[in-house]
C-alpha positions, 0 to 999 in steps of 0.5 A, a space after each residue: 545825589 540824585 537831582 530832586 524831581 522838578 529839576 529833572 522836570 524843568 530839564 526835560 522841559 526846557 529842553 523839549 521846547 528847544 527841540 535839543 537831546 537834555 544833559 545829564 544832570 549832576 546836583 550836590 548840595 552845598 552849606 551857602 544860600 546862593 547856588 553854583 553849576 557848570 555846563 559842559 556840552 562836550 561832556 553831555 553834562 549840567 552840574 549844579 550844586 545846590 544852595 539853601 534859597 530855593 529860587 537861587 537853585 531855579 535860577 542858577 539851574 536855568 542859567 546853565 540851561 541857558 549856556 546848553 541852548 547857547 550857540 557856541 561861539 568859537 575864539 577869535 584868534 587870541 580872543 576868548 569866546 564870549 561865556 555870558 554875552 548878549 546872545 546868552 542873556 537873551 535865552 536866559 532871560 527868556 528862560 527865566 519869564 516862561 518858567 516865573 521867575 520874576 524879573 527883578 528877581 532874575 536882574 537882582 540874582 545875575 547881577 549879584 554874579 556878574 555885572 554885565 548881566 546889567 548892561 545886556 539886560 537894558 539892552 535887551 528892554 529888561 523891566 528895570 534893567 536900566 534903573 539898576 544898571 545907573 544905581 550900580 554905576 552910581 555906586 561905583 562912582 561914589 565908592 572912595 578910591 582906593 590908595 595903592 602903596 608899595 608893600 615889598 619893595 623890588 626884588 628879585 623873584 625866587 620861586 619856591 613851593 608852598 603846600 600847593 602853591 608856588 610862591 615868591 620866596 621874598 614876599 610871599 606872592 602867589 605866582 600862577 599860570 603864564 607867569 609861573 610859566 614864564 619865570 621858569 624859563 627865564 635866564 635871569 632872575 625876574 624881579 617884581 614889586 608887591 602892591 597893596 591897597 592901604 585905609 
């Protein structure tokens, strides 16, 4: 569908300011409140499927904006680059003051997604950052632990496909990426045990 007007706005906008050529900008809609979006500077686009909560679409349009002013950081050997570090939070906090969102607004959001947005928001002196940050490392010390209990005791692992899926024909067990990769080209039968959280 095409990108309701203050959104085509608000890229042209950003990007004016920074100097730099704007994205194509993609926008669906989507049934759930919070919004999604992905940058993708090597294909000249910012995608955003549209949540229900208006300030949510601002600020998740915003977020991707960010990621396209962002220097790209390249990987360090194995490393990954770093997607939502320190460098980005500042542009998208930034971002986030000069086009009014709030930033309670804006840590109450971020954080809702990802959790380092916390850490690198008191760092850079965000209002409120650090009160939130200690309330959320608060909340994490006081949750009960969790009890771990074997479920499907050691076996040998037999893939075998499930619809889409390949799994552990044993216990069931999804496997994916590397290990899927792995197993099938071990000479041997892997084996594995499958692990839950118990009440």
């Amino acid at each position: 569908m095409t990108p309701p007007p203050w959104a085509t706005a608000l890229v042209e906008s950003v990007c004016a300011v920074a100097g730099v050529p704007p994205p194509h900008l993609t926008w669906r809609r989507r049934s759930s409140e919070h919004s999604t979006g992905i940058a993708r500077r090597d294909a000249g686009i910012v995608a955003v499927r549209a949540g229900t909560d208006p300030l949510d679409q601002r600020l998740t349009l915003l977020h991707e904006l960010a990621h396209w002013l962002s220097p790209s950081t390249p990987r360090r050997g194995r490393r990954r680059a770093v997607h939502h570090g320190r460098t980005f939070y500042e542009i998208a906090f930034e971002l986030y003051r000069r086009h009014g969102i709030p930033d309670a607004d804006a840590l109450r959001l971020e954080a809702a997604r990802y959790r380092s947005a916390l850490l690198h928001a008191s760092t850079l002196g965000i209002p409120g950052a650090v009160a939130a940050l200690q309330a959320h490392r608060s909340a994490i010390r006081d949750r009960p632990r969790r009890r771990w209990a074997v479920l499907v005791p050691e076996h040998a692992v037999q893939l075998q496909r499930d619809g889409r899926w390949t799994v552990c024909a044993t216990c069931g067990q999804r496997v994916v990426g590397a290990n899927l990769a792995r197993m099938r080209r071990a000479r041997r039968l892997p084996r594995h045990v499958l692990m839950g959280v118990v009440a």
